[in-house]
C-alpha positions as a printed NumPy array, in Angstrom:
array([[ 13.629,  31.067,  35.088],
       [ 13.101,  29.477,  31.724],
       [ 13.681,  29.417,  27.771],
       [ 10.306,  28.453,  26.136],
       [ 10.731,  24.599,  24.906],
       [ 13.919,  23.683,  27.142],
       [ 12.719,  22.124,  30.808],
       [ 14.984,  22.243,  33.774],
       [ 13.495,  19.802,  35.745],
       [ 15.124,  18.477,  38.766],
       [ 16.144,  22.469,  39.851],
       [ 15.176,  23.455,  43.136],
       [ 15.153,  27.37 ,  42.65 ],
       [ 18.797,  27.126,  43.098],
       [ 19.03 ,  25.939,  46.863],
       [ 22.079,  24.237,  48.251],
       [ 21.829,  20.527,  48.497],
       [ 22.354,  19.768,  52.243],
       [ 25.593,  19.026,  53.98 ],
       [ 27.78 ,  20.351,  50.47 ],
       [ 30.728,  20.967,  50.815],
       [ 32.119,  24.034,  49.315],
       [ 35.301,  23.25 ,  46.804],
       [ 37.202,  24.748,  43.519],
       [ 35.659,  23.987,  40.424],
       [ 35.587,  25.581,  37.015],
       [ 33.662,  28.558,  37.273],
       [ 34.894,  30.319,  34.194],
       [ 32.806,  28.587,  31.729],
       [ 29.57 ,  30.209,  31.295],
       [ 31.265,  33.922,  31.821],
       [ 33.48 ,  33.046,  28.952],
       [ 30.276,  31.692,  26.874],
       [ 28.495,  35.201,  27.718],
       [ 31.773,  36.902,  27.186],
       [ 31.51 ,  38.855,  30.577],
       [ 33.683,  38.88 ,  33.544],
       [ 33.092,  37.512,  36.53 ],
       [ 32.111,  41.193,  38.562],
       [ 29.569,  41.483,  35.653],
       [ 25.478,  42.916,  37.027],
       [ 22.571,  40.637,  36.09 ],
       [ 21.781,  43.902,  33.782],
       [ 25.122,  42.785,  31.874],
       [ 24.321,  39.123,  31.823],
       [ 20.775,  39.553,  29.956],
       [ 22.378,  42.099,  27.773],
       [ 25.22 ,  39.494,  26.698],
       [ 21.985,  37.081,  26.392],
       [ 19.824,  38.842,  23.774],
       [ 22.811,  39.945,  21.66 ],
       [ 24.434,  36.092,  21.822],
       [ 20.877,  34.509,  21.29 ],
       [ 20.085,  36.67 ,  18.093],
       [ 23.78 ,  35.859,  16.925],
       [ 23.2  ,  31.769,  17.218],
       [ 19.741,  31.254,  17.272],
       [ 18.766,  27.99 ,  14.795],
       [ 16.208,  30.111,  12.873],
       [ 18.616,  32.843,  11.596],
       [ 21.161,  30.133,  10.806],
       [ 22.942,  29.727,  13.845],
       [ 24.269,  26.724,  15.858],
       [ 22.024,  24.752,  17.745],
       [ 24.527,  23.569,  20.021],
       [ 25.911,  26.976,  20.838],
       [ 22.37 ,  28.356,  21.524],
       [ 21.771,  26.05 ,  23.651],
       [ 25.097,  26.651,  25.492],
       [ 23.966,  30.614,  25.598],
       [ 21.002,  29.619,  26.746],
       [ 22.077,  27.688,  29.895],
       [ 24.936,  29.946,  31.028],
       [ 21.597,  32.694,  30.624],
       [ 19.905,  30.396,  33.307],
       [ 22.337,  30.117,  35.548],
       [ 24.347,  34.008,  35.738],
       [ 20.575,  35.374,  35.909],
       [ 19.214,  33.36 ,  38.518],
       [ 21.196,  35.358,  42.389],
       [ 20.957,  31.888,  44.177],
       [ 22.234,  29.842,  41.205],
       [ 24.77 ,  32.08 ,  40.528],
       [ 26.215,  31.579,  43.891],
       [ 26.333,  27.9  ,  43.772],
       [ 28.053,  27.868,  40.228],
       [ 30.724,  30.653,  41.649],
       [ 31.121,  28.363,  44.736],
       [ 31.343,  24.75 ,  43.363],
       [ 31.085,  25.342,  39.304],
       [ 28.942,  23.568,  37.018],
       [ 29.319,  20.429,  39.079],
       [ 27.714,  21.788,  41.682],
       [ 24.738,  22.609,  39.869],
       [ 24.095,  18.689,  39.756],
       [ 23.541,  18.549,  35.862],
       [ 19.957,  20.125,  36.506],
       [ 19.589,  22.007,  33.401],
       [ 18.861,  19.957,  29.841],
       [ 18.092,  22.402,  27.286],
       [ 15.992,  20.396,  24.568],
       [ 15.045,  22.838,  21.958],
       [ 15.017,  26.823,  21.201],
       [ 11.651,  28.016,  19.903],
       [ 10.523,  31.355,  21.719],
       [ 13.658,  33.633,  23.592],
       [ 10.437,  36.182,  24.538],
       [ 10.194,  34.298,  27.83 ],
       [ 13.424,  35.523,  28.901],
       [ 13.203,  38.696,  27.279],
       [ 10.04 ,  39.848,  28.759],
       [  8.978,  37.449,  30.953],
       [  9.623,  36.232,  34.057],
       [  9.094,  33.177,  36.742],
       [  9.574,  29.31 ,  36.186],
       [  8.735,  27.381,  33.451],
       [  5.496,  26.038,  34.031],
       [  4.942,  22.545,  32.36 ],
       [  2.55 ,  23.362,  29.19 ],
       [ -0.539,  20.922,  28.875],
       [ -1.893,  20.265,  25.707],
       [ -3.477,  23.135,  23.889],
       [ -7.55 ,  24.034,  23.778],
       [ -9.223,  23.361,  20.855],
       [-11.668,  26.308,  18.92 ],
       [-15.586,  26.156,  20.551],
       [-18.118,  26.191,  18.158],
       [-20.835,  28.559,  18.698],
       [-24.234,  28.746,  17.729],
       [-27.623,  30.423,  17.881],
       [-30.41 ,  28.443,  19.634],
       [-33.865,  30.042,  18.736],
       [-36.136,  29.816,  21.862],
       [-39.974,  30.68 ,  21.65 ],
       [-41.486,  32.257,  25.019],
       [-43.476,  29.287,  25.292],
       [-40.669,  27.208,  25.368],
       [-39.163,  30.103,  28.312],
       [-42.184,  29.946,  29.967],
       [-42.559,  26.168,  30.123],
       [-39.113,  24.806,  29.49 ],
       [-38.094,  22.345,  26.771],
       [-35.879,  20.056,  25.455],
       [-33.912,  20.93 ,  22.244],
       [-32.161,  18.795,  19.605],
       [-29.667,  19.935,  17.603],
       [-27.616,  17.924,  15.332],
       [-23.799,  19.085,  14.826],
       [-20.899,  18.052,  12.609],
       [-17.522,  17.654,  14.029],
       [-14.212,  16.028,  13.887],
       [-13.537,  12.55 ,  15.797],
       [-10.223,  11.298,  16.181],
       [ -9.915,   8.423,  13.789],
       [-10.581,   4.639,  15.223],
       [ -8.204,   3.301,  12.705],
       [ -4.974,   5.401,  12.978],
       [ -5.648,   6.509,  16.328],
       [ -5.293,  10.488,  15.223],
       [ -2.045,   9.654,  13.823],
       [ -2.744,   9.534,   9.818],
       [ -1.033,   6.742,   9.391],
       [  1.866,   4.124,  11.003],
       [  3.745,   6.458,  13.832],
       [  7.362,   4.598,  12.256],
       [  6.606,   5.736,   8.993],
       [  6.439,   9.911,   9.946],
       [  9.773,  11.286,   9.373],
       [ 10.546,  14.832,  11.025],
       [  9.449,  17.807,   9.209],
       [ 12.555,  19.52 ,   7.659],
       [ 10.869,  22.836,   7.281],
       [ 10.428,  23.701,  10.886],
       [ 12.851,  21.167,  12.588],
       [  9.917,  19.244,  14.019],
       [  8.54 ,  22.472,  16.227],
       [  5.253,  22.499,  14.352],
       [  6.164,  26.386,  13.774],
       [  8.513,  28.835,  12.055],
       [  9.858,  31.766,  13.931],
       [ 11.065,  34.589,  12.496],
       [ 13.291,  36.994,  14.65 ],
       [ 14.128,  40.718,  14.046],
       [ 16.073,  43.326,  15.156],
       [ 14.448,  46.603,  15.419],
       [ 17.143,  48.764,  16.712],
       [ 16.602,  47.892,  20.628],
       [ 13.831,  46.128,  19.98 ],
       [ 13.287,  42.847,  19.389],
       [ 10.562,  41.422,  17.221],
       [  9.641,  37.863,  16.784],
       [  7.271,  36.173,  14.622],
       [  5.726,  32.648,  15.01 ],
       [  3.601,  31.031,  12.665],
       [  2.474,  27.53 ,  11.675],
       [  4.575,  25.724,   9.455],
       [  2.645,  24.979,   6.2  ],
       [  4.994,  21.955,   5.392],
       [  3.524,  19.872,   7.725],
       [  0.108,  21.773,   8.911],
       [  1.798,  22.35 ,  12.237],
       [  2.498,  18.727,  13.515],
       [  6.072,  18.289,  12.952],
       [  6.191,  15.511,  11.355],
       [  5.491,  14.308,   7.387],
       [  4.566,  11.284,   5.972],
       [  4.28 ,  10.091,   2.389],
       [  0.52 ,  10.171,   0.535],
       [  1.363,   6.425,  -0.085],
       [  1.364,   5.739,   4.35 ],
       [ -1.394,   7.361,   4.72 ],
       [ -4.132,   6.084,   6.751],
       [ -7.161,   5.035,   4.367],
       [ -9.634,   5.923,   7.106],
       [ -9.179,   9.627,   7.037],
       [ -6.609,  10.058,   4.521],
       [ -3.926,  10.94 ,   7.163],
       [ -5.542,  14.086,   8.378],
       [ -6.479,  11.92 ,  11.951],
       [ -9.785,  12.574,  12.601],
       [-13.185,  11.805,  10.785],
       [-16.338,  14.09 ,  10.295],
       [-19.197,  12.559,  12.079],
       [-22.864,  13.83 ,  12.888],
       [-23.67 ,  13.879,  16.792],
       [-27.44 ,  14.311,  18.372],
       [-27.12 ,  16.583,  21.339],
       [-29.778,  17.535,  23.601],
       [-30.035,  21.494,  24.807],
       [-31.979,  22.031,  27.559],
       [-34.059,  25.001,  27.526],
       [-34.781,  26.003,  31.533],
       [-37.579,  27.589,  32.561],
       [-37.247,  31.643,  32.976],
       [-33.616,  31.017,  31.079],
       [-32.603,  34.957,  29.819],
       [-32.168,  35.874,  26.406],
       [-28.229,  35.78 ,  25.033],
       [-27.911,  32.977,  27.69 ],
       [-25.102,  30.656,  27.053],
       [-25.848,  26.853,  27.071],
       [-22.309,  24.98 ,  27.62 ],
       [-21.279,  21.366,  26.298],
       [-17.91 ,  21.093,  27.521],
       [-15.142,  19.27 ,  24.987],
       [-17.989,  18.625,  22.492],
       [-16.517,  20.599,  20.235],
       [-14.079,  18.919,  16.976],
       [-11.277,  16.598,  18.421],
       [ -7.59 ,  17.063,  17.196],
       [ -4.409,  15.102,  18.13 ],
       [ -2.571,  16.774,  21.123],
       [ -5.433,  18.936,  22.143],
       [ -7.958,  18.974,  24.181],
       [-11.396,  19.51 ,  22.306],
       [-13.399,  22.761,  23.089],
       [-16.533,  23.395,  23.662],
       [-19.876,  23.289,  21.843],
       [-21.796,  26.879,  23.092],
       [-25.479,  27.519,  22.359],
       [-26.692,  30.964,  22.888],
       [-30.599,  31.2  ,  23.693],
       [-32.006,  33.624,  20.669],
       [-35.21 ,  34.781,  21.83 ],
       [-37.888,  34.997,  19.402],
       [-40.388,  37.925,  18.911],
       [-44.149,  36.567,  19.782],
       [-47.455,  38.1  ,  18.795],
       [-49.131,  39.075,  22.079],
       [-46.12 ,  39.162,  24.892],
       [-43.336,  41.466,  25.048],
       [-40.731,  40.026,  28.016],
       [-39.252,  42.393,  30.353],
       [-36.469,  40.464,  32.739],
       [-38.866,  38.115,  34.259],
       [-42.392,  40.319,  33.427],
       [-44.424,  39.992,  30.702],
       [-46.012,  43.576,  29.377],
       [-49.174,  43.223,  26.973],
       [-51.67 ,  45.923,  25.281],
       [-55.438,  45.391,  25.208],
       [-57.87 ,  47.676,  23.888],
       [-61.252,  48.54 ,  25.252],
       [-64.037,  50.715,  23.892],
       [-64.907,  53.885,  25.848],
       [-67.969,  52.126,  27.139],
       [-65.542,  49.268,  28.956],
       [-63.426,  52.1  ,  29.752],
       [-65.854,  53.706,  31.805],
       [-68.355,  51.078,  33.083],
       [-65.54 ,  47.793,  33.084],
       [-64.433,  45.503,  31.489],
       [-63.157,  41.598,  30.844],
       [-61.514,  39.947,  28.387],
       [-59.807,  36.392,  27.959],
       [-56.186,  35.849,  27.607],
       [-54.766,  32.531,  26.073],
       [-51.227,  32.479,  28.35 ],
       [-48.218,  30.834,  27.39 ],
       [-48.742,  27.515,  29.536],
       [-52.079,  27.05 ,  27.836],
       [-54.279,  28.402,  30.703],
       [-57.33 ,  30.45 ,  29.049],
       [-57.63 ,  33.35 ,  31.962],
       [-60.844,  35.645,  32.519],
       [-59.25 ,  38.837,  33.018],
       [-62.087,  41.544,  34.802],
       [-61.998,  44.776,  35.96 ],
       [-65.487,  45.709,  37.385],
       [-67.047,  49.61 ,  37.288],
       [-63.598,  51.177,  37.78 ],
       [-63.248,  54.176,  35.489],
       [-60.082,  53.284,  33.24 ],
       [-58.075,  56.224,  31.612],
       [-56.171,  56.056,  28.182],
       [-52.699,  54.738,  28.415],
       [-53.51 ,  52.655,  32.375],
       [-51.159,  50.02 ,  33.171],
       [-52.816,  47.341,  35.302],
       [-50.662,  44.141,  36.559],
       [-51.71 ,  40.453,  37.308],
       [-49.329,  39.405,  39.819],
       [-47.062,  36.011,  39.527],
       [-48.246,  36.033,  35.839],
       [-45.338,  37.009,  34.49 ],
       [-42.196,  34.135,  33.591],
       [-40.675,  31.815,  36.038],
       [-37.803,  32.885,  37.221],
       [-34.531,  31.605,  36.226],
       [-33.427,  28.63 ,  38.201],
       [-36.204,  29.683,  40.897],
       [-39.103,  28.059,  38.631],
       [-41.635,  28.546,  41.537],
       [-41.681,  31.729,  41.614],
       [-43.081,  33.945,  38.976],
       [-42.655,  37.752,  37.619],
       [-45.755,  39.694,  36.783],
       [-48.   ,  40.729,  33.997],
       [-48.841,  43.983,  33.301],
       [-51.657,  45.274,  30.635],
       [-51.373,  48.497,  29.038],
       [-55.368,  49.871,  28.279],
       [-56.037,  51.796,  24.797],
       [-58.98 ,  53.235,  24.546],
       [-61.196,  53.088,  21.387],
       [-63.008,  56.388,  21.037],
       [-65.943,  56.134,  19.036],
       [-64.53 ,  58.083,  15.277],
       [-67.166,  59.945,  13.158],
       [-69.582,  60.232,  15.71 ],
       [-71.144,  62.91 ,  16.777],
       [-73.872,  64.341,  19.29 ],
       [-77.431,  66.143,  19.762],
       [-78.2  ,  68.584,  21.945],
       [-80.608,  66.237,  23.958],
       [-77.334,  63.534,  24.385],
       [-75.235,  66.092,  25.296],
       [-77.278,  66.903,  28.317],
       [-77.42 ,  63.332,  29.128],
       [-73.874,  63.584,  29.235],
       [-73.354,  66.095,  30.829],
       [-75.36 ,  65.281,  33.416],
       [-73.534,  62.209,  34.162],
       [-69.708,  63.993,  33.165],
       [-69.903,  67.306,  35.005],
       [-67.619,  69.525,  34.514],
       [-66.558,  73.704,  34.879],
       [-67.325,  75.607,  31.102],
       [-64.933,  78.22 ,  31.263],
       [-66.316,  81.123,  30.078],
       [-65.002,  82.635,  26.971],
       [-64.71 ,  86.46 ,  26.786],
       [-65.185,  88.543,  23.209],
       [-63.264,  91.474,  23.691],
       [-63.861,  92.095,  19.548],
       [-60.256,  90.645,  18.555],
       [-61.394,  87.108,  18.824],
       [-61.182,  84.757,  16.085],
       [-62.896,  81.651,  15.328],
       [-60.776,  78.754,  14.198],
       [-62.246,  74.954,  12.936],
       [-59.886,  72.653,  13.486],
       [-59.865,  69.449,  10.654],
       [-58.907,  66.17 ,  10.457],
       [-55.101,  65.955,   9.745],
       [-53.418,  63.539,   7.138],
       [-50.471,  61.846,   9.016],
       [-48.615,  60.995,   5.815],
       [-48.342,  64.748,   4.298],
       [-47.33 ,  65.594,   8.126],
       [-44.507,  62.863,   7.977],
       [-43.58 ,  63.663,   4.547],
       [-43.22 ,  67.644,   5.546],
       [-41.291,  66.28 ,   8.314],
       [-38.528,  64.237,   5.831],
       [-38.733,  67.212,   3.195],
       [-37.578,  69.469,   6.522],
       [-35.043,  66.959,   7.578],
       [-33.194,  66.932,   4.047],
       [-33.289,  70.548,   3.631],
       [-31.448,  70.782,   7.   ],
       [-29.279,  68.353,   6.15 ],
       [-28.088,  69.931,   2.908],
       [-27.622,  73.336,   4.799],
       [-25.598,  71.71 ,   7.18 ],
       [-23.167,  69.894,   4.698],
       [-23.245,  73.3  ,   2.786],
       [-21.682,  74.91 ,   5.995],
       [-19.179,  72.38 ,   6.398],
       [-17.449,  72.926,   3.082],
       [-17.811,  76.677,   3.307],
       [-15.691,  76.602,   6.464],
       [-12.733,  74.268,   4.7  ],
       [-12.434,  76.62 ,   1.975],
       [-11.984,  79.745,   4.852]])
């Protein structure tokens, strides 16, 4: 068990030195700091706690001492196994273990639980950034650089700000770095913790005059750093490229990291589908029916001869080059495909005679249904149709319904 910021090093989760021997000591000490007799349930004993701890904490003007005497009878009454041992040989037998050093956050005992577990410094904020990434550069893989501007610990203070004899403890916050604020809420309890704005958080002040010259007692410098990103072959889109602790340096933390996410870029010809690439190529109806080939400039620079030889092709065919496609991602020998979608150009404003229509026929054969005049039939032409009156029909229909359907809405609030 622990209180935030007071370390009980040297406990041994309460087990009985070896060969003790059990004798009267004072035992009535913490009970009478809880105010609880000694029968008292461990229910009862954090009960006593938060009531005694709101009562003397430093923050709502209470004594520091007494907290900290709350605070260590707390440790011991709570904890079964220590219990016993205090019952059995007093506060002597505990061997001095417990040194309460500070009282910042009573939410650990509140509503948490376990041992203290020794806090390293704190993580710094990573910096992140969009890398853009051309499918060439996917395809082939590249080396980027980027320049970034960070914080460096200062050379001359040594992240100080000035001479470490000259800093004087923040009054505003005690020297925590932080000002807690605690409520209560009927049964609840709520607490507040923010940074103190005295002293920016560090717990300590020192005068404009002591300041280092270097960096003007903030500790660290702004300095420009080269860093190299490497782009890997096949490497997905929205991929995230780590430096670890590149990120700004701060006294007492550890910096974070410097993240580059890959930010693929649009290209004229390729469209990228996981490791495929997907392109459209049109043909006339002539290709389309007797073959085709075409050249391709790929993304390594390779100038292919793409053919297809006397194969009929039909509107809309997808045909694939296999391993054309990307490399793929940390496997850079082996390769997705590439797959070509055919459009057809039919020949517009053309039309035929009778004798190429036979021609045609011969070679297209096909089954004329035959159409039967039963004396109701009607001939119909059909005509050329302008796609931007059908669209704007289709946005004049679209508002109309709209309007209608707001119209409703209010009609049924007023029922």
């Amino acid at each position: 068990m622990f209180f935030s910021g007071f370390p009980f090093d040297g406990m041994d989760s309460g087990a009985m030195p070896p060969h003790r021997k059990k004798k009267a000591g004072n035992n009535d000490k913490f009970y009478n700091i809880l105010e609880l007799s000694k029968d008292c349930t461990t229910a009862d004993v954090k009960k006593a706690y938060k009531r005694l701890a709101i009562k003397h904490h430093p923050d709502k003007g209470g004594d520091p001492e007494k907290f900290k005497e709350v605070s260590r009878a707390y440790e011991v009454l709570s904890d079964p196994e220590k219990r016993k041992v205090y019952d059995d040989f007093g506060e002597e037998g505990l061997d001095g273990s417990f040194a309460p050093s500070d009282a910042t956050d009573i939410f650990d005992l509140f509503f948490g639980g376990g041992g203290r577990k020794p806090r390293g410094k704190k993580k710094g904020e990573d910096i992140v950034s969009q890398i853009k990434v051309t499918l060439e550069q996917i395809y082939n893989g590249a080396m980027k650089k980027l320049a970034i501007n960070k914080d460096t610990i200062c050379e001359t203070c040594q992240g100080h700000g000035g001479p470490k004899d000259l800093f004087e403890t923040c009054r505003g916050c005690n020297g925590q770095g932080v000002k807690i604020q605690i409520r209560q809420m009927g049964p609840m309890i709520q607490q507040t913790q923010s940074v103190c704005p005295e002293c920016g958080g560090q717990g300590q002040m020192i005068s404009d005059t002591n300041k280092c010259k270097s960096c003007y007692g903030r500790g660290v410098k702004k300095v420009k750093k080269i860093l190299e990103v490497p782009i890997e072959k096949g490497v997905p889109n929205q991929y995230k490229i780590t430096f670890n602790g590149e990120a700004d340096q701060r006294p007492n933390e550890v910096p974070g990291d410097v993240i580059f996410i890959v930010e693929q870029q649009d290209h004229d010809l390729f469209k990228r589908s996981g490791n495929d690439l997907l392109i459209t190529h049109e043909i006339s109806l002539y290709e389309a029916l007797t073959g085709f080939e075409f050249t391709l400039d790929h993304l390594d620079g390779r100038n292919l001869l793409i053919k297809n030889e006397g194969e009929v092709v039909c509107p809309g065919e997808i045909k694939v080059l296999k391993d054309e496609g990307l490399p793929q991602f940390k496997t850079p020998f082996s390769y997705g495909n590439l797959y070509i979608t055919l459009k057809v150009k039919f020949p517009v404003g053309r039309s035929f005679n009778d004798d190429e229509k036979k021609v045609l026929l011969k070679l297209f054969p096909y089954d004329k249904k035959e159409i039967r005049d039963t004396g109701s039939l009607q001939t119909c032409v059909v005509q050329d149709a302008d796609m931007r009156e059908l669209n704007a029909r289709s946005e004049r229909h679209r508002a109309d319904h709209d309007e209608e359907h707001e119209g409703n809405k209010v009609q049924c609030k007023q029922q």
